[in-house]
N, C-alpha and C positions, 0 to 999 in steps of 0.2 A: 504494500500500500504506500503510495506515494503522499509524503512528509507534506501536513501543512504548515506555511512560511506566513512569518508578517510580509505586508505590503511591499517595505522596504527592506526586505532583505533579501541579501546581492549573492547566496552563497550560490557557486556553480551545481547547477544538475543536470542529469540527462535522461530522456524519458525511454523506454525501450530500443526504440525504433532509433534513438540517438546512437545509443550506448551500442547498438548492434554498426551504426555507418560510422562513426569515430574509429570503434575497437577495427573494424576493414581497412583504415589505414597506416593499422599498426605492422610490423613485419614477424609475422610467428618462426618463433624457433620449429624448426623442419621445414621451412618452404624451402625450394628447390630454387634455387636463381643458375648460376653458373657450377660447371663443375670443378670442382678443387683438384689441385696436379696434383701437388707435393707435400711432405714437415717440410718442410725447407721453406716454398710460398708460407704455410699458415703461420708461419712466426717472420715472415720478414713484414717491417711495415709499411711495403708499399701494396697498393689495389693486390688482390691478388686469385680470385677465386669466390665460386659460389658457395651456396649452403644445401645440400643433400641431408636426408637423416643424418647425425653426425659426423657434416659436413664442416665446410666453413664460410663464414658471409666474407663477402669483399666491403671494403672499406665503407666503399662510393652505394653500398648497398644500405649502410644503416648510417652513416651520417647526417644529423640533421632527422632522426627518427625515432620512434620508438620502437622495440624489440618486445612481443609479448610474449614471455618463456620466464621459467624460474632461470635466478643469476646464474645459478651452479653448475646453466648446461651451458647457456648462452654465452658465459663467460668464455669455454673454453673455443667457441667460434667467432671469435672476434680476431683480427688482425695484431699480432704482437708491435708493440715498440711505435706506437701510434698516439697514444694518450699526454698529453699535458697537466691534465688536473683531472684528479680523482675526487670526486664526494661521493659519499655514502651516508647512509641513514639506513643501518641494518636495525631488522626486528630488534629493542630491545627485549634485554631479558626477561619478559613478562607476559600471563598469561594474555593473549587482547585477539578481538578477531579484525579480521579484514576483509569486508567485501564478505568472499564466498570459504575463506579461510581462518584460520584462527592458529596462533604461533603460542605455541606451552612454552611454560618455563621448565628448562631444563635446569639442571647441575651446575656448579662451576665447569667443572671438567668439559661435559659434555656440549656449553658453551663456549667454551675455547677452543675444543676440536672442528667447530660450527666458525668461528672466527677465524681459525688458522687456514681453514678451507676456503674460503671467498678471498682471503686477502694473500695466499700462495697464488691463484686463478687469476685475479686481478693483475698479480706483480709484473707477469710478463709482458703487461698491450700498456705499461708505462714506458714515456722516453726516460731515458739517463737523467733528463733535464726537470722532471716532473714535480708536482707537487699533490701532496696527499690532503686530505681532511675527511675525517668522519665523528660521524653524531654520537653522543650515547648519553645514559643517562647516568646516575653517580653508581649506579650498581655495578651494570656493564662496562662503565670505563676502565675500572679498575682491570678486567680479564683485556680489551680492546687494547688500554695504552700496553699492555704488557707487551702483545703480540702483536702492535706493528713496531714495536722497538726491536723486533727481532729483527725486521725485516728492510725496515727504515731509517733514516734518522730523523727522530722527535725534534720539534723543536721549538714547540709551546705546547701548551694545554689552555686553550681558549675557553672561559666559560659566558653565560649568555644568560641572561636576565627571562625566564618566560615567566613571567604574570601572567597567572590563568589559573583557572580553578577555586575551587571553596574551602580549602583547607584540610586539617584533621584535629581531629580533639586528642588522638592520640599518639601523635607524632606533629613532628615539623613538617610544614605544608613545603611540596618539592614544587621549588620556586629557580632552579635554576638546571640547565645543562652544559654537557662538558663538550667540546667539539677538538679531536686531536689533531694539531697540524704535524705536517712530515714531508719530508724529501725524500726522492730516492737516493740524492747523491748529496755530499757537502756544500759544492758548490756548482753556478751555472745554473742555478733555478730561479726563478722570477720573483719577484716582491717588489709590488710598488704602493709604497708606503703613501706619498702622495692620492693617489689614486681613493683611497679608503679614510680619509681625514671626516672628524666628525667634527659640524659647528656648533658650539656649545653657546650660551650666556653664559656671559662674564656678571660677576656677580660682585666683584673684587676688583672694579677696574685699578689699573696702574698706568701714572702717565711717565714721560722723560718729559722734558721741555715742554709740557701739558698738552703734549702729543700721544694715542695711545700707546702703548706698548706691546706688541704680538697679539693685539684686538681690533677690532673696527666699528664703528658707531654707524648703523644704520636705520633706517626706517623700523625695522622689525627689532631694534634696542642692540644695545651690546653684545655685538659675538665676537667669537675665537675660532678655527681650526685648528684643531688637536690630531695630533698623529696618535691612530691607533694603538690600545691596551690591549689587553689577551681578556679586558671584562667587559662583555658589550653589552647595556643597561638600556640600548633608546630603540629596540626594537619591539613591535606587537605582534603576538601571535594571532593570525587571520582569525577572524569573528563575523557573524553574520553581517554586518554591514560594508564589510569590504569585501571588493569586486575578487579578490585571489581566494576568497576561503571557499573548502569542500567540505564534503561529509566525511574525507580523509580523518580519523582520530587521531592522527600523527603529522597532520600536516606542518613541514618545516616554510616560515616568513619566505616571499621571495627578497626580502631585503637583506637577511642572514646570509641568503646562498651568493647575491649581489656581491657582498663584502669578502667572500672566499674566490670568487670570480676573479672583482677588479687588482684585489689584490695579490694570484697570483696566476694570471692567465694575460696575454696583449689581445686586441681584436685580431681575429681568425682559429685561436688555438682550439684543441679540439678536449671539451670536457666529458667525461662518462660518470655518469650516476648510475649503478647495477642495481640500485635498490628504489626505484624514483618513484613508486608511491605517485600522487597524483598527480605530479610534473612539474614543481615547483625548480627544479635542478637544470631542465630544459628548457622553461620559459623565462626564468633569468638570464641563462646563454643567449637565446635568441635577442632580448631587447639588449641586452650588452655585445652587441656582433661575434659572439663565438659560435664555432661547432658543437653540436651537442651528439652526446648517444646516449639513451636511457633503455633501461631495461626493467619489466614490471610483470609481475608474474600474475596479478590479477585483471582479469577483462575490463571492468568496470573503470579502475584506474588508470590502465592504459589510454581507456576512450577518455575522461576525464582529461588527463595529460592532454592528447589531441584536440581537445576543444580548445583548450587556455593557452593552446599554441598558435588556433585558431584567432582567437579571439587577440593575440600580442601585437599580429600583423598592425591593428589598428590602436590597441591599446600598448602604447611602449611606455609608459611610466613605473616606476617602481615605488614602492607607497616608503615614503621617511627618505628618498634622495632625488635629489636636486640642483642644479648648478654644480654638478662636477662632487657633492659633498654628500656626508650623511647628517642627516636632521636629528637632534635629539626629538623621541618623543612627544606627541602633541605639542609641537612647536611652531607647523606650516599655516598657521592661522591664513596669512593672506593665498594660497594656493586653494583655500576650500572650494571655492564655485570651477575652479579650472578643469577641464575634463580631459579630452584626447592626448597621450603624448606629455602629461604630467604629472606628477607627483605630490601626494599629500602622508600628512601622518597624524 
């Protein structure tokens, strides 16, 4: 039975008949495209070959696409040494359902053997040059940072402000997440610090010669540009009245994924999200001019993705950035009436 909506609210859905011509322009793990030569083709990272039952897709086949298959196969048919930037947002450790599925909580153990697996699959379709990030919550992170330190080198531990939810009477309301960055290599990986500055109020101005000092006085009052911390506090997690939220339970901000983009990806590079959920990873790519490849093991989700990829062609704003920055927090006052091609928060 389809969910009744206040008047105004903007959350994405699709009605049958959607969900079935969205989900057709996803690319299913086993279609046949071209046929694969060689190991040799499937690990180099140029074009190289189709997809047969475990086959393998060519480059130029899922770029710019979604792949609807679980990660664990579709991983291993993707083209090696092709990736720039990896995000992830694996099931965390919790019982919760999805769509037409539902991920148990497992073990320690037995989710680690579940982590070491996606993120061994994943290693190979990174360049040398790459840079990692993935989601998790304070449970999971502890078993995830372990195991891409094996693999990677760590190089922060990001955590991220999510406001949401009603709390507990019997514990601390989990009011934040963890997002691990990494490299594959020490150096020759991207970071532009510039790129990701957030404008804060100055609250404390300071003058020299009663000139400001590393602030500016404008219209909207005293800001600053601050180069990014590892604690990001001004973003919102999609709610019915904004145009990006699903009925995704997990949906990750496109403004979070924004900020893992700009700052370690140039325009053209090509990002993969193996676990994209309802496409939040692909449709920040798009409006920030990258490559995208996602991968999503549920129908629903997939068609979902395809719509809000649909819909970016027209809508390229990202909600909390603007003029080159990011916004703290309900701060865009004068951006509210703007529509197409803009941003609010």
């Amino acid at each position: 039975m389809e969910k009744r909506r206040a008047g105004r609210n903007r959350t994405v859905n699709l009605s049958n008949d959607e969900t079935e011509y969205y989900a057709g322009k996803c690319i299913p793990v086993g279609e046949s495209f071209r046929p694969c030569c060689s190991a040799e083709l499937r690990n180099s990272p140029e074009p190289g070959g189709g997809l047969e039952p475990g086959g393998f897709f060519e480059l130029r086949d899922v770029l710019d696409n979604v792949v609807l298959g679980d990660a664990m196969e579709a991983l291993d048919n993707l083209p090696g040494g092709t990736v720039d930037l990896l995000i992830a947002d694996p099931p965390y450790n919790l019982s919760k359902k999805y769509a037409g599925s539902e991920f148990k909580k497992m073990d320690a153990d037995s989710y680690r053997d579940f982590t070491e697996t996606w993120v061994t699959k994943v290693k190979r379709l990174l360049k040398s040059t790459a840079s990692i990030y993935v989601c998790c919550d304070w449970q999971s992170s502890l078993i995830i940072g372990a195991v891409l330190g094996k693999h990677f080198n760590i190089r922060n531990r990001i955590t991220w402000q999510r406001e949401k939810g009603r709390g507990s009477k019997q514990n601390w309301k989990n009011s934040m997440e963890d997002v691990w960055y990494a490299t594959v290599s020490g150096k020759g990986f991207t970071f532009n610090a510039d790129a990701v500055k957030t404008r804060r109020k100055v609250h404390a101005p300071y003058k020299v010669d009663g000139k400001p000092k590393d602030w500016m006085i404008t219209k909207d009052g005293n800001l600053r540009d601050t180069y990014p911390s590892n604690f990001w506090d001004d973003i919102s997690v999609p709610y019915w009245s904004m145009p990006e939220n699903t009925d995704h339970p997990a949906q990750k901000p496109e403004k979070l994924i924004a900020k893992m983009i700009l700052a370690s990806t140039n325009p053209g590079d090509i990002v993969l999200d193996p676990f994209l959920g309802s496409g939040s990873t692909a449709v920040a790519a798009k409006k920030l001019d990258r490559r995208y490849i996602g991968i999503e093991k549920e129908k629903e989700y997939c068609a979902l993705a395809q719509k809000r990829l649909e819909t970016a062609d027209r809508e390229t704003g990202i909600q909390g950035y603007m003029d080159g920055v990011f916004w703290e927090r309900n701060t865009l006052t004068r951006q509210k009436a703007q529509r197409k091609g803009r941003a609010q928060s």
